[in-house]
N, C-alpha and C positions, 0 to 999 in steps of 0.2 A: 541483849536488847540491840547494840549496836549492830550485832553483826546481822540478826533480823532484821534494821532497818535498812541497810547495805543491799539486803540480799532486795529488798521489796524497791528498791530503787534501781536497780540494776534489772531485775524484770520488769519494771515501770518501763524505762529506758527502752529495753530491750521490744518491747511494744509497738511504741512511737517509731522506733526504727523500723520496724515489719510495717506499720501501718504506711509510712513514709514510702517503702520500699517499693509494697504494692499498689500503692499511688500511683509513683511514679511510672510501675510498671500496666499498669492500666492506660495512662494516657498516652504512653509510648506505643500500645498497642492498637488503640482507638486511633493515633495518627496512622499508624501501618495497614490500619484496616479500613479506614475511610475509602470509602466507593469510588470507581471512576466515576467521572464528570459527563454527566449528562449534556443531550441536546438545547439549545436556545430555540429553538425554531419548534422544538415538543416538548417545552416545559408553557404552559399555562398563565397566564395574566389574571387578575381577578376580573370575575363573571365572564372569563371566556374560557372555550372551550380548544381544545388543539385541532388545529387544522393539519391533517397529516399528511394528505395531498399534497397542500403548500410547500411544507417541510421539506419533505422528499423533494420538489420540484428544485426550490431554495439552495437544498447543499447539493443538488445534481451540477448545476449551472454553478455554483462556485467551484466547485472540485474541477470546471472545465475553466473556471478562468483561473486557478490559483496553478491549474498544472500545464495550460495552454492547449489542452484537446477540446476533442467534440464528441459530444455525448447529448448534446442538445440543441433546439433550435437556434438559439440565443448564440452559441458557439457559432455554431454553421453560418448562420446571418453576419457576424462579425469575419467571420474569414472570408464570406463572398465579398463583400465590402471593400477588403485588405487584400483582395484578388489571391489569397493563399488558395493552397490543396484545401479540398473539403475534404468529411469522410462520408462514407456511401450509406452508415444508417446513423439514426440515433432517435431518442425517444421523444415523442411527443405529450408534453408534460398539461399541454390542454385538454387532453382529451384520459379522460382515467373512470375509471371504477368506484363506485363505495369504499371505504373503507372497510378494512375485515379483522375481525380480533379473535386470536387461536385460544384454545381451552389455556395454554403457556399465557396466558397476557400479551403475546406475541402481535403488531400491530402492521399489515400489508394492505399497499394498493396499488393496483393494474395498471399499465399506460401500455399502450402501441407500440411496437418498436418497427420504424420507419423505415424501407430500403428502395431507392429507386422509386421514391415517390407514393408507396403502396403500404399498407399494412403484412409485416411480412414475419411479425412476435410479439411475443407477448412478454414484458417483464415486473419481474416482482420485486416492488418497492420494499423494502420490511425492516423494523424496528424491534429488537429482541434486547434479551439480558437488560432488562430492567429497563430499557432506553436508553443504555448508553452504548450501541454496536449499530451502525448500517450495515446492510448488506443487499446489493442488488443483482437479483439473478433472471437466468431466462426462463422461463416456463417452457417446459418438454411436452411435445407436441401430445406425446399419451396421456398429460391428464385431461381427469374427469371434464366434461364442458369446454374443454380446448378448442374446438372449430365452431362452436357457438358463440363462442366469446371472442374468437378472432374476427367472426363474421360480423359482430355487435360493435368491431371496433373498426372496421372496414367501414362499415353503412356509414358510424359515424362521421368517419373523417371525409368519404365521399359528397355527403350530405352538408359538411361545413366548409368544406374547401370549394365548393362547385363557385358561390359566388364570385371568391378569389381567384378562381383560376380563369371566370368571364371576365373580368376587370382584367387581368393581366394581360388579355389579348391589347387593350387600348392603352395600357401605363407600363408594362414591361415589368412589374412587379411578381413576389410569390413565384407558384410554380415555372412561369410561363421561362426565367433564367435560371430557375435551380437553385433559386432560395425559399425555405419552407413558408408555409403558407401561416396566417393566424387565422386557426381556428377559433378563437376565443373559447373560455372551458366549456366543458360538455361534462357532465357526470353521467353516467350509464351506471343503472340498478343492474349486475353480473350475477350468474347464477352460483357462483362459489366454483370450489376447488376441489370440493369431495371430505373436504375439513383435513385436507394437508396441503402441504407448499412443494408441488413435484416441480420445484426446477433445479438448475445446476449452474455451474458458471456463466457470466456472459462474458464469452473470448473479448478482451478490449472492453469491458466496463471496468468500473475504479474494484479494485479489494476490497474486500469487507472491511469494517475497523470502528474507530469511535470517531471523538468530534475533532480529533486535530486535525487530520487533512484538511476538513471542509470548511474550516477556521470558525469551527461553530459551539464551543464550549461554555456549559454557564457557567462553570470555575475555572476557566483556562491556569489561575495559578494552584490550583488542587491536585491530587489527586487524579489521572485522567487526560489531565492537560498538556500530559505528554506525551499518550500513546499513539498507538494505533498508525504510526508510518511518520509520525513528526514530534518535535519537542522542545521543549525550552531548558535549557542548562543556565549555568552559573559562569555569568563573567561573560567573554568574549571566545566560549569555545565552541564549537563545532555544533551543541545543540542551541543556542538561542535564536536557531530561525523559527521562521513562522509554519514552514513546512520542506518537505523533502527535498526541490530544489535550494532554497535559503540553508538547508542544512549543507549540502554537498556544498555551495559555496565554500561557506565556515571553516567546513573542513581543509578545504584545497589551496584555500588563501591566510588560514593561522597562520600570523609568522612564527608562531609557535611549530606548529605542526608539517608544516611546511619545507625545511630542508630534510626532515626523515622521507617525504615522500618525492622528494626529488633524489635522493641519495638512493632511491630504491628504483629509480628513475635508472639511472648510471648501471646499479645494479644489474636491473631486465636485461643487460644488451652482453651481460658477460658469462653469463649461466651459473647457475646454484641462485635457490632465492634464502631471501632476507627477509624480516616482516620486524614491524613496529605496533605497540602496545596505544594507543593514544587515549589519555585520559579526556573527560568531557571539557576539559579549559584548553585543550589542543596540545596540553605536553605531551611527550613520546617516552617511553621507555629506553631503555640502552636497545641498540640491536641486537634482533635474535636469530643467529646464522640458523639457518635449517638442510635440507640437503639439494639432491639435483632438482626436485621436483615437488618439496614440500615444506613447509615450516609449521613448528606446534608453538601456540601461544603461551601454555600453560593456565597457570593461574588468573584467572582475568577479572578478578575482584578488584575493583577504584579505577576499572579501563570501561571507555564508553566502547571501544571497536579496537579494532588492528587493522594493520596496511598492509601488503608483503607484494613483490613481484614474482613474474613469472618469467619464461625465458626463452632466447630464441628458438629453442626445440620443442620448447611447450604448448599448450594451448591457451592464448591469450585472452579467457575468459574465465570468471569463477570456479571452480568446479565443486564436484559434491561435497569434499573432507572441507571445502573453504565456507560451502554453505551450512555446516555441520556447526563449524566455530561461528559464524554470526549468533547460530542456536545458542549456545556457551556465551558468548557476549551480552544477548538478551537474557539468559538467566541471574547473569552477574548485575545487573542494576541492582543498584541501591534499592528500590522498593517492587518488588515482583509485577504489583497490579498495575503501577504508572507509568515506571521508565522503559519496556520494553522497545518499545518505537525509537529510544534513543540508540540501540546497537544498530553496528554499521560495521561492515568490511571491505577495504577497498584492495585493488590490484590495480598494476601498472606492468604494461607490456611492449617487448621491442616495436615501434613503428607508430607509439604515440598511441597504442590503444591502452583506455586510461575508464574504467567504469567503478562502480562503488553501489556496493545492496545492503538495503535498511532493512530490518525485520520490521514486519505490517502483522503482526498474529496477535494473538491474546497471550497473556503468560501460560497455558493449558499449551497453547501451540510449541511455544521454549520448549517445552518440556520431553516434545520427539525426540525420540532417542534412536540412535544408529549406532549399530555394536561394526567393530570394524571390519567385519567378513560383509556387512550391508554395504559400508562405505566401499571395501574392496570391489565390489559388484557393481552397485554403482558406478565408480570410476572407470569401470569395462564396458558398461553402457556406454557412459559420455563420450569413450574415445572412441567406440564404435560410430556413433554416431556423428560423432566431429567427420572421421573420414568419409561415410558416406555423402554428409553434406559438401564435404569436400571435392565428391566424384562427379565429374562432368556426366558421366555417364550415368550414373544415379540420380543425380539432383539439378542437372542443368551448371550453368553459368553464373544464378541469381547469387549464389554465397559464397564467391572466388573471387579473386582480384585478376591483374591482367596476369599476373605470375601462378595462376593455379594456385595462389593462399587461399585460407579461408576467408573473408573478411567482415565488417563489423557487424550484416545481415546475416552471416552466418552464426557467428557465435551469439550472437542476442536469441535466433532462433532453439541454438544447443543450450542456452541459458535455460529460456522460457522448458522446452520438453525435458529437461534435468527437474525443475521446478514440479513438475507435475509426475515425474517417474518417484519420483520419491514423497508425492503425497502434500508437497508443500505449495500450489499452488494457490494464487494470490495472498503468499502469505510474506511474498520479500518483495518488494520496490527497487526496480534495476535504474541507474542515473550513467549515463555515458557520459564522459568528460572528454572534448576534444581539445590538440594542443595548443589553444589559444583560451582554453579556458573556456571557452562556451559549453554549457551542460543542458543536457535535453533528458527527457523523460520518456523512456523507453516501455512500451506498451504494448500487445497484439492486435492485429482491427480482427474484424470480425471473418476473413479469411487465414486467421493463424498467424499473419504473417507480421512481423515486428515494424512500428514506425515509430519514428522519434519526434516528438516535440519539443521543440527550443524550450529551455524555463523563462 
């Protein structure tokens, strides 16, 4: 009897334990699984409906004040103001299309895209994967209703700017000095797309991604609230900025983190590199000697990113096997779906050239794989191309210095076309650090060619 009652208590026991177990392991899963964070601007208020126009319009114009470009009117106006550079297009966020929703749930709408005063594209606003990814692209001249639609957006803005542009003759306002005009909104019924989305990258618009760039999270501390090119860490490290410049700060001013990348600093100027492991509170790993021209992180499990230098004979820019490991870095977050946007890899090079790239993808994107005859290939490219950019003769004067180097337009250039040879564009965020510590936000305009903006 005893031992029956033993045994029936021990599988009693044995129960609660399992019941306990899978509990526990359910709720550990429900938090690993919890969704990225959606939009504020397209999440709903009661008895209203989402304005998606808005939305889009909302984080366009943040994403140009949080990163100090121009991508819209709002931009443009404040730099004519502050007598800065303008840039030569950007979108006009008054003037748009209906809304359009794909068989996907999928949610896009049209604006003008502006150059030299004219209607001169078309781009596509759009809202996917559930609501939590933007993505703004151009529409290609071949799709279906493209010169119908371009012409519907021309009339438009012809038709609402004419006023503006008589009054500026007498007040010197809008077009008449090269600052845009207000149209006030205009919606135009468009005849659709053919029920697809033909566009492709806009050279010089923002990455795709979710709400952290545009600082527009309904759960900023969820789930989500980290990706997508920006993030929040714990403590005082490297991620609790609000976005990609605030990160690069973080980083480059931890006093934690701080003398690894000055020691790698010292490094640059003597040949063979070094690279450093940094965890997201800004501590560093021990050094990890590598060779003339490369260093392997290893394991990068509880590291937000790595540092490592380059060296006088090298090329003082990222290169592919270095873009390879931010991949690896972004896989190594703690939570696949959130943290990605917290890996980062930076380099340091003789003469104070000093830049650092954020992975901007989805965790799908981490997961590019390059076997090392790719990266080998790769790296024959880039240094193909570094020299060409390098040749007077080939490329002009624009990417040399007074000593025939390459300089910082040049390798931002070999950055950007490395990015795109291997399939990964707009999926890493470039940050140039100069040796005073001023960091700017390195981008394409809409001729290919690389400009920085102060953060």
């Amino acid at each position: 009897m005893k031992k029956n009652l033993s045994i029936r208590l021990f599988l009693n026991a044995a129960v609660v334990a399992c019941l306990i177990s899978c509990r526990s392991e359910d709720l550990l899963n429900s938090s690993e699984e919890q969704p990225p964070s959606k939009f504020r601007v397209f999440t709903a208020q009661e008895k209203e409906t989402v304005n998606y126009a808005k939305g889009f319009k909302t984080l366009l114009e943040r994403y140009d004040e949080i990163n100090n470009v121009q991508h819209t009117a709002k931009a443009l106006t404040k730099a004519f103001k502050n007598s800065s550079e303008m840039a030569d297009e950007y979108v006009e966020l008054n003037i748009r299309s209906q809304d359009f929703v794909t068989k996907a749930n999928e949610k896009f709408t049209l604006f003008p895209l502006m150059r030299n005063r004219t209607v001169d594209g078309i781009i596509i606003a759009m809202l996917k994967e559930n609501d939590t990814q933007v993505e703004f692209l151009k529409m290609y001249a071949e799709a279906e209703n493209y010169n119908t639609m371009l012409d519907m957006f021309k009339e438009a803005y012809l038709k609402n700017t004419l006023q503006q542009r008589i009054a500026a003759k007498a007040n010197g306002n809008c077009s008449s000095d090269g600052s845009p005009c207000d149209t006030g909104e205009v919606v135009i019924t468009m005849p659709g797309t053919g029920g697809t989305l033909p566009g492709g990258i806009w050279n010089g618009g923002p990455p795709p991604g979710g709400c952290q760039p545009y600082d527009n999270c309904l759960n900023p501390e969820g789930p989500g609230g980290t990706g997508g090119g920006e993030g929040n860490g714990p403590g005082d490290g490297p991620n609790t900025a609000a976005n990609p410049c605030e990160q690069t700060k973080k980083v480059i001013t931890n006093a934690t983190s701080k003398p690894a990348i000055d020691d790698l600093k010292t490094k640059s100027t003597q040949g063979g590199e070094d690279g450093y492991k940094i965890k997201a509170d800004g501590t560093p790993s021990n050094v990890i000697h590598g060779s003339a021209h490369s260093v392997k992180f290893g394991d990068k499990t509880g590291y937000a990113g790595g540092y490592h230098n380059h060296t006088p004979t090298g090329i003082p820019m990222l290169s592919p096997p270095d873009v390879d490991q931010l991949l690896g870095f972004a896989r190594a977050q703690p939570t696949s779906s959130d943290n990605t946007g917290d890996a980062f890899m930076g380099m340091v090079a003789p003469n104070g050239m000093h830049y650092v790239i954020w992975f901007n993808g989805t965790y799908q994107d981490a997961l590019t794989n390059f076997s090392q005859e790719d990266l080998n290939a790769y790296t024959k490219w880039y240094q193909r191309q570094e020299a060409e950019l390098s040749d007077k003769e080939i490329s002009g004067t624009a990417y040399i210095d007074g000593n025939g180097q390459i300089n910082s337009a040049g390798v931002e250039k070999l950055f950007f076309n490395t990015l795109k040879k291997m399939g990964l564009e707009g999926k890493v965020i470039l940050k140039r650090v100069e040796s005073d510590g001023t960091i700017s936000s390195i981008n394409l305009n809409s001729n290919n060619q690389p400009i920085a903006s102060p953060c």
